[in-house]
C-alpha positions in Angstrom: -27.4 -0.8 -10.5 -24.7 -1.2 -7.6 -22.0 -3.1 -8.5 -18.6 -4.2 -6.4 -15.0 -3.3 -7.6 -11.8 -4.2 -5.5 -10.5 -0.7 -6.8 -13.7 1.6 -6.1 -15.6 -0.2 -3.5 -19.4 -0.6 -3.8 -20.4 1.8 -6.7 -24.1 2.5 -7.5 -24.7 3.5 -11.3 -26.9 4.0 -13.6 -28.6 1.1 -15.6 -27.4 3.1 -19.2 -24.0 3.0 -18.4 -23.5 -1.1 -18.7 -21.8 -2.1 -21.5 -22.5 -5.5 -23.3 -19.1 -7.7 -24.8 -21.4 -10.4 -26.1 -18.5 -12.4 -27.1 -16.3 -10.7 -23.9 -12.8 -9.7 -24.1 -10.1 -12.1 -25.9 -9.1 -13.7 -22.4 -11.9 -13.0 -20.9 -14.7 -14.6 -22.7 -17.1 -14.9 -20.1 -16.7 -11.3 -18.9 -19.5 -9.7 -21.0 -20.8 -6.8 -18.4 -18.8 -3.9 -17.7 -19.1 -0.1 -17.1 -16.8 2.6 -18.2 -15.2 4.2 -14.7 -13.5 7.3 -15.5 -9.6 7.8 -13.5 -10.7 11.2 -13.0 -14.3 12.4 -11.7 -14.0 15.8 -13.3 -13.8 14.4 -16.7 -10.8 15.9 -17.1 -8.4 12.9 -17.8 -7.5 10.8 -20.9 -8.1 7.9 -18.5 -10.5 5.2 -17.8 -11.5 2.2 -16.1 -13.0 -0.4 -17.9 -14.5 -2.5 -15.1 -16.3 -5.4 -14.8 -20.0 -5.6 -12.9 -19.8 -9.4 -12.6 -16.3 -9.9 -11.0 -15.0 -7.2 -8.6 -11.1 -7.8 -9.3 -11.5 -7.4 -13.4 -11.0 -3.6 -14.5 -8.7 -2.9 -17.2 -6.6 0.5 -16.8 -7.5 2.2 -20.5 -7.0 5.2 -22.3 -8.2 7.4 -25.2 -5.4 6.9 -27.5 -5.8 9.9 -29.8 -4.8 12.6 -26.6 -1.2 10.9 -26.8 -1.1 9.6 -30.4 -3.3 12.1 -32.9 -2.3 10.1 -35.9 -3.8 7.2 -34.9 -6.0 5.1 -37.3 -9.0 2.7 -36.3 -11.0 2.3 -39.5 -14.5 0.0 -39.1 -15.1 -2.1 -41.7 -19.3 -3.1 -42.5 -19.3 -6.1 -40.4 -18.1 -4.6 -37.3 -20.3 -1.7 -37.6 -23.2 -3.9 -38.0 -22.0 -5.9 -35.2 -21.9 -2.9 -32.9 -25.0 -1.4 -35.0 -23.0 1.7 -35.8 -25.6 4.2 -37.5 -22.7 7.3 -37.1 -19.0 7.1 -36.8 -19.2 9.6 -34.2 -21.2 7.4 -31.7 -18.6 5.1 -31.5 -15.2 5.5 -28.6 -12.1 3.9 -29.4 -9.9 3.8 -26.1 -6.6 1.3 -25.7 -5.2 -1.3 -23.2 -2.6 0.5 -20.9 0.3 -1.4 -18.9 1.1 1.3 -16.8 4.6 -0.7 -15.9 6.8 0.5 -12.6 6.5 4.4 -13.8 3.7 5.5 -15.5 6.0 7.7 -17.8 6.9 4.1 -18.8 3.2 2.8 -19.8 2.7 0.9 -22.7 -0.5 0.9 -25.0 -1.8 -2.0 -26.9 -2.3 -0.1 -30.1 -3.0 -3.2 -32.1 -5.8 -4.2 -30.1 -7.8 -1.5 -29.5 -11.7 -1.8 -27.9 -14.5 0.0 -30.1 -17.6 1.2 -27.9 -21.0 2.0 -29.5 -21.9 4.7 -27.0 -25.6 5.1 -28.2 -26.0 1.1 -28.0 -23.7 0.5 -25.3 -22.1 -1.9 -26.9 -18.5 -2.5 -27.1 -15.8 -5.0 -28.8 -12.1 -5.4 -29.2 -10.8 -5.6 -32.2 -7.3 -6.6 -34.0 -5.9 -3.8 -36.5 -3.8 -4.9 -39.6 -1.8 -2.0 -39.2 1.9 -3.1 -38.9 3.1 0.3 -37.3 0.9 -0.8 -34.3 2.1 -2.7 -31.7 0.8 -4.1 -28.6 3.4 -2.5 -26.3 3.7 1.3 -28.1 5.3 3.7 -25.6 2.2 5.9 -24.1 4.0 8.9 -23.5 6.7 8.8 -26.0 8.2 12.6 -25.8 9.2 11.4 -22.4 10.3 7.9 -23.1 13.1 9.6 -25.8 14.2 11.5 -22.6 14.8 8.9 -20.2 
């Protein structure tokens, strides 16, 4: 499949790699297609690109939140693993909004809101946690925000 990103250019891809939203992302409802881009190549980096195949200028700058936060907490309940036909816990990626703001050692991550991907169905969701310790602008890199 080749698809069109303002960030990337013309990418071709693999057909498993598409990811379905069916109900898209709150905001973008209509956006239901989209294939994880990773920041680096190697594989090397926490980060990711969540990018759109149907409109070139939708990518959303992510990252996996338990390389900066090992404490963190996503816990599935029945009806979203059915929804994302979770057979394992370990099939499924949990990965979180970034804002990387004017400095990256600035970025914020929306911990509340985190998207859940089924990486054997390639199926993905994002989802609202309860938790009240998680908030939807939670210092990425907070060693260094202390510091500044």
């Amino acid at each position: 499949m080749k698809i069109h990103t303002d960030q990337f250019g013309e990418l071709e891809l693999a057909d498993d790699r598409l990811l379905t939203f069916e109900r898209g992302i709150p905001g973008f409802e209509e956006e239901t297609k989209f294939v994880l881009l990773p920041a680096d190549p190697s594989g090397d980096s926490p980060f990711f690109f969540l990018q759109s195949t149907e409109h070139a200028a939708i990518s959303f700058f992510m990252a996996d939140p338990f390389v900066f936060l090992p404490d963190y907490e996503v816990k599935l309940d029945d009806a979203l693993t059915g929804q994302l036909k979770l057979a394992d816990p370990s099939d499924a990626i949990v990965l979180v909004t970034v804002t990387p703001n004017q400095n990256i050692v600035e970025a914020t991550a929306n911990l509340k809101a985190p998207v859940v991907i089924n990486n054997k169905k390639q199926l993905g969701k994002q989802i609202v946690l309860q938790n009240p310790n998680y908030q939807v602008k939670h210092p990425l890199f907070q060693q260094a925000a202390r510091q500044v």
